[in-house]
N, CA, C and O atoms as CSV, one atom per row, in Angstrom:
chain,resi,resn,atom,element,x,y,z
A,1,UNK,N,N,30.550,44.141,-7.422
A,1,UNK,CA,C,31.043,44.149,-6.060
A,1,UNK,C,C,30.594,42.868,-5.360
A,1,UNK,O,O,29.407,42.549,-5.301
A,2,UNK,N,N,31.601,42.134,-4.825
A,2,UNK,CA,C,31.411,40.939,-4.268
A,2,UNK,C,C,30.310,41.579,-2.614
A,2,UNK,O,O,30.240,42.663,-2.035
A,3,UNK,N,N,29.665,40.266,-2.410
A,3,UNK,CA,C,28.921,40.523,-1.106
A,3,UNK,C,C,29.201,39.563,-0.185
A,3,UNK,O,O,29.362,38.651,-0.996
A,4,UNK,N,N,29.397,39.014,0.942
A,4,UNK,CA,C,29.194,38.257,1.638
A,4,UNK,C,C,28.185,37.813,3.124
A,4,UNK,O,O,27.465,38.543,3.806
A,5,UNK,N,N,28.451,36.507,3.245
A,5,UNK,CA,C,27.389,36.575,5.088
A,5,UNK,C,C,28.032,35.340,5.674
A,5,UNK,O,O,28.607,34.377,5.168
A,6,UNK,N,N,27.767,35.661,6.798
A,6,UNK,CA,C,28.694,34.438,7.562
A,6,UNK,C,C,26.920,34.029,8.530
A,6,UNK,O,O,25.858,34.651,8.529
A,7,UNK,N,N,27.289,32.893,9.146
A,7,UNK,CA,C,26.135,32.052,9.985
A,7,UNK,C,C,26.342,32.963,11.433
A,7,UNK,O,O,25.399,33.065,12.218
A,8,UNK,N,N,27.397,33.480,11.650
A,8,UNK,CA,C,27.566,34.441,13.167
A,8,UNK,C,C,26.546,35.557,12.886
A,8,UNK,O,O,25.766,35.769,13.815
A,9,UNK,N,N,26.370,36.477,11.541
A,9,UNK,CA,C,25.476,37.417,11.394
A,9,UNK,C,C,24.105,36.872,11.892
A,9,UNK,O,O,23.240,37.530,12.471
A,10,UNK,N,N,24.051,35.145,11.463
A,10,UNK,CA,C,22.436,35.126,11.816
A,10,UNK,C,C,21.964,34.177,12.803
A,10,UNK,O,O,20.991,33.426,12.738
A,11,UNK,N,N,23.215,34.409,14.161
A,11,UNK,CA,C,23.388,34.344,15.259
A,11,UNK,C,C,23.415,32.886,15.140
A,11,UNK,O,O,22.550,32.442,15.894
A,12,UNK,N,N,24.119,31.800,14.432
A,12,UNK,CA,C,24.394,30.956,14.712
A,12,UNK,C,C,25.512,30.618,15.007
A,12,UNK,O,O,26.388,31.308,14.485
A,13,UNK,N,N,26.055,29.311,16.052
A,13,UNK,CA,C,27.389,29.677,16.495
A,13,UNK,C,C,28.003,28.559,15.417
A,13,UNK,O,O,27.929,27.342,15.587
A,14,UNK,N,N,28.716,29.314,14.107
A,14,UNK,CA,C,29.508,28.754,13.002
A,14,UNK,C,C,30.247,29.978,12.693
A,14,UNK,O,O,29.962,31.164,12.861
A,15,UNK,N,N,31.365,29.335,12.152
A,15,UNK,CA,C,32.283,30.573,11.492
A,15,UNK,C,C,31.962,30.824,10.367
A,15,UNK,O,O,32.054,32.032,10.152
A,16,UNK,N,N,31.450,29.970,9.102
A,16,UNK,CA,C,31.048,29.269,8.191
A,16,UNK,C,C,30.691,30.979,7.494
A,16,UNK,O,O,30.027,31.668,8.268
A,17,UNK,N,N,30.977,31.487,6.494
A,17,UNK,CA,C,31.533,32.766,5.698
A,17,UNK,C,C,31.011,32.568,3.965
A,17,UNK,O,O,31.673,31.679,3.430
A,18,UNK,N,N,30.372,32.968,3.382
A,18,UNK,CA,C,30.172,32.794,1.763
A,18,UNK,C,C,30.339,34.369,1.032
A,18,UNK,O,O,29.953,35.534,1.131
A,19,UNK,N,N,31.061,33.622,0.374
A,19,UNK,CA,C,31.768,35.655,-0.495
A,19,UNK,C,C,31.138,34.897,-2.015
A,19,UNK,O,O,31.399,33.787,-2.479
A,20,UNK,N,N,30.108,36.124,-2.610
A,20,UNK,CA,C,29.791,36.295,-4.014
A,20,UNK,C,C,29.690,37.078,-4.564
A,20,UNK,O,O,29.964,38.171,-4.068
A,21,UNK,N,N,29.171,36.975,-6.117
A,21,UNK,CA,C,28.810,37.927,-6.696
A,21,UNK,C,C,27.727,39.238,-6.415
A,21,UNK,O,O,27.788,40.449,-6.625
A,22,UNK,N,N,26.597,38.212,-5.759
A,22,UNK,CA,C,25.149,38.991,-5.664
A,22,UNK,C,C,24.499,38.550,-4.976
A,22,UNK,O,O,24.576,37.322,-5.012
A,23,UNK,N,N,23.371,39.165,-3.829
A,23,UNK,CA,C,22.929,38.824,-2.880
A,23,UNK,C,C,22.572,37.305,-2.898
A,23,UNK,O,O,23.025,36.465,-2.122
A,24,UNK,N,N,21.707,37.097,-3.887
A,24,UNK,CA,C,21.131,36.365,-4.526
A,24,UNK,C,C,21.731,34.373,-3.992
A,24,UNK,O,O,21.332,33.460,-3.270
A,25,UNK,N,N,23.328,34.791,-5.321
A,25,UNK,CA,C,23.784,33.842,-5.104
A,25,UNK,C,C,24.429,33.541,-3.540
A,25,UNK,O,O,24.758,32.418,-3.159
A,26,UNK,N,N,24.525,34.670,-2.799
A,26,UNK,CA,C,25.190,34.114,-1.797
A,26,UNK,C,C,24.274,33.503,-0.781
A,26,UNK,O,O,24.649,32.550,-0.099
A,27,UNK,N,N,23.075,34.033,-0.665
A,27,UNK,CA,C,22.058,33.096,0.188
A,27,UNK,C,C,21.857,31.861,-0.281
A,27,UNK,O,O,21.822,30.830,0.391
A,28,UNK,N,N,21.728,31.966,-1.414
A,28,UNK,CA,C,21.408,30.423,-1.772
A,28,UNK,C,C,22.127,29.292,-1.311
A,28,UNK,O,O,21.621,28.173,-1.226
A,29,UNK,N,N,23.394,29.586,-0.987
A,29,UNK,CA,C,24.694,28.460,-1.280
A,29,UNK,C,C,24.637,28.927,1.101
A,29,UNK,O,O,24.890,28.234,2.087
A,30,UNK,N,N,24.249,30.146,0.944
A,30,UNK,CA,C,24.164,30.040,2.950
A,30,UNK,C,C,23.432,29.123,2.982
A,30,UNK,O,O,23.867,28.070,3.451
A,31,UNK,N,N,21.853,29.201,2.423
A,31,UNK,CA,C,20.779,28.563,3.085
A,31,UNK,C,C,21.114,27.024,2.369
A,31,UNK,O,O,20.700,26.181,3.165
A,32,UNK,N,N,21.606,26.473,1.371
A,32,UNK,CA,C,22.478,25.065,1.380
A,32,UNK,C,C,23.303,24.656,2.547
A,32,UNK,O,O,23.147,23.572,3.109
A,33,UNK,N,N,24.179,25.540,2.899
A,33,UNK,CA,C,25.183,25.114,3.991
A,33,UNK,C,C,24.204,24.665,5.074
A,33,UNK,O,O,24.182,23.508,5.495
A,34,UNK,N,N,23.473,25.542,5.462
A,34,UNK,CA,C,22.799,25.895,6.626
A,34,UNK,C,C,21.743,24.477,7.195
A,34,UNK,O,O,21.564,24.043,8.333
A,35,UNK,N,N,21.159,24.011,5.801
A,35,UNK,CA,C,20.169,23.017,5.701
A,35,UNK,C,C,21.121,21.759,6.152
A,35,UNK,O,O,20.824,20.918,7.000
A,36,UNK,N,N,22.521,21.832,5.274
A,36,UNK,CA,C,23.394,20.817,5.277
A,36,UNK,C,C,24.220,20.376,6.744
A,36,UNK,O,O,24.434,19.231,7.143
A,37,UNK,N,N,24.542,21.466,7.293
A,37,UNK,CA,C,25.600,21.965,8.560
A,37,UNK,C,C,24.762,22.033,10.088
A,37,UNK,O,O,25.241,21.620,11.144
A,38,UNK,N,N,22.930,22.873,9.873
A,38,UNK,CA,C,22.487,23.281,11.082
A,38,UNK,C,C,21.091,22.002,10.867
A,38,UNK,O,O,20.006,22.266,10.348
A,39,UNK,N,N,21.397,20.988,11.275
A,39,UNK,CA,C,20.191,20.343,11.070
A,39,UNK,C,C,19.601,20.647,12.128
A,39,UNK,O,O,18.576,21.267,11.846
A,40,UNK,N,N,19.775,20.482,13.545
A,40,UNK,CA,C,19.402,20.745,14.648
A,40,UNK,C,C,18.702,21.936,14.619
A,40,UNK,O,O,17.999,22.162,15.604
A,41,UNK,N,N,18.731,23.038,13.415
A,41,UNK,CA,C,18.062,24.479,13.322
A,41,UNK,C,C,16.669,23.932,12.131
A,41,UNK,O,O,16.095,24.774,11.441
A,42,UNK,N,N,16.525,23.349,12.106
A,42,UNK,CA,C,15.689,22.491,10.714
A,42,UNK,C,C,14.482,23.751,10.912
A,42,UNK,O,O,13.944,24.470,10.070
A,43,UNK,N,N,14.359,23.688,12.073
A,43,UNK,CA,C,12.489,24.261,12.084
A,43,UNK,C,C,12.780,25.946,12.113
A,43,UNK,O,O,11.721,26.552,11.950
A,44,UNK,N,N,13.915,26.816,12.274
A,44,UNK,CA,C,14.262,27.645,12.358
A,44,UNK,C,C,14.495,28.163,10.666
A,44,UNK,O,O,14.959,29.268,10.383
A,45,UNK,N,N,14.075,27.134,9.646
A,45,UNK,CA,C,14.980,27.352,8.111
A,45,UNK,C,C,14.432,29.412,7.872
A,45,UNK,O,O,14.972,30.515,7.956
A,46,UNK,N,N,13.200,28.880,7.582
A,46,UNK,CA,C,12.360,30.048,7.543
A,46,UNK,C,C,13.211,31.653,7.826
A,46,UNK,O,O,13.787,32.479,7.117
A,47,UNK,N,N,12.860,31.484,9.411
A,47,UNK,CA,C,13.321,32.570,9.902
A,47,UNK,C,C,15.035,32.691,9.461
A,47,UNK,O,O,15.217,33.836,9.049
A,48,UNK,N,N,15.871,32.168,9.434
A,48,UNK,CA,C,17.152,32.104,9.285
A,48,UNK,C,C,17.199,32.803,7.379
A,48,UNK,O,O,17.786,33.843,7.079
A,49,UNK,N,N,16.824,32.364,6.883
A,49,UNK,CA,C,16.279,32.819,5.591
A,49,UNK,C,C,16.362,34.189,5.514
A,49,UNK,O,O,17.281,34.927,5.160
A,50,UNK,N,N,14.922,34.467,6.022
A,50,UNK,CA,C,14.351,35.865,6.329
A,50,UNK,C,C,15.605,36.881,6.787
A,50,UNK,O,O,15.790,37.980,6.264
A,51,UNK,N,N,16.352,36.371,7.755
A,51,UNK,CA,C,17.540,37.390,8.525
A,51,UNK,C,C,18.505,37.367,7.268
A,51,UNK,O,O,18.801,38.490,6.861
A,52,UNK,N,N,18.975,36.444,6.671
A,52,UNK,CA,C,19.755,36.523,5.721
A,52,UNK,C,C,19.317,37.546,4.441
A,52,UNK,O,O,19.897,38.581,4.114
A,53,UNK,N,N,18.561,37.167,4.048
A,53,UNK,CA,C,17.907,38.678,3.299
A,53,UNK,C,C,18.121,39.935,3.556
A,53,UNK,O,O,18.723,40.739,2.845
A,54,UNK,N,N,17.344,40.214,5.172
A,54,UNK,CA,C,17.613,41.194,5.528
A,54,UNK,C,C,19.136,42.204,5.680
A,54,UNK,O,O,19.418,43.395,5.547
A,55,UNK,N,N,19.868,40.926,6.036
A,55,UNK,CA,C,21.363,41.113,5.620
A,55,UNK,C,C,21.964,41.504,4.560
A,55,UNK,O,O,22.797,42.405,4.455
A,56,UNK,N,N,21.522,40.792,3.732
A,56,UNK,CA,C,22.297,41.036,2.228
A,56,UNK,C,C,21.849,42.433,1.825
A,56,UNK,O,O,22.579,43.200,1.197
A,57,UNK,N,N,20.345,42.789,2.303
A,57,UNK,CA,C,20.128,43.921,1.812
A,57,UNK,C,C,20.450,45.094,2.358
A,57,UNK,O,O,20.700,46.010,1.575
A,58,UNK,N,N,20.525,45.365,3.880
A,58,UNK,CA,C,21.466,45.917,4.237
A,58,UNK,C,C,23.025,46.531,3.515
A,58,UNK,O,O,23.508,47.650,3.341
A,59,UNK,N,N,23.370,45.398,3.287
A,59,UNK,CA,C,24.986,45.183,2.684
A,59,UNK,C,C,24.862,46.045,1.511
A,59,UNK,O,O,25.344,47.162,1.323
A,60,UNK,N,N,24.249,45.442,0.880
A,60,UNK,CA,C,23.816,46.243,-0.943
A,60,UNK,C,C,23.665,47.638,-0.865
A,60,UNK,O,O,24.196,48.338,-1.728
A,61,UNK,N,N,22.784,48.319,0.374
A,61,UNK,CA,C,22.762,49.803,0.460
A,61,UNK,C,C,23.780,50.546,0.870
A,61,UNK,O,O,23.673,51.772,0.910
């Protein structure tokens, strides 16, 4: 079952959307965008991280 997360879930204002296989891969390729797209969020990586997790795992249950 595909999963996804968009940057609006983790209250950033992007439309910016990643559909995958597994939690896993889809944070990885968020928190790429995110590093790449939200520089201005640089010191926020952490926490933005953390919410994304929390997300995916959500999703999975």
């Amino acid at each position: 079952m595909d999963t996804s997360i968009g940057c609006k879930e983790l209250g950033l204002s992007c439309d910016f959307v990643i559909v995958g296989e597994t939690g896993e891969n889809v944070i990885e390729a968020l928190m790429r965008h995110v590093k790449e797209e939200h520089t201005d969020d640089w010191f926020e990586i952490e926490e933005i991280y953390q919410v994304a997790c929390t997300v995916a795992r959500t999703k999975a249950a």
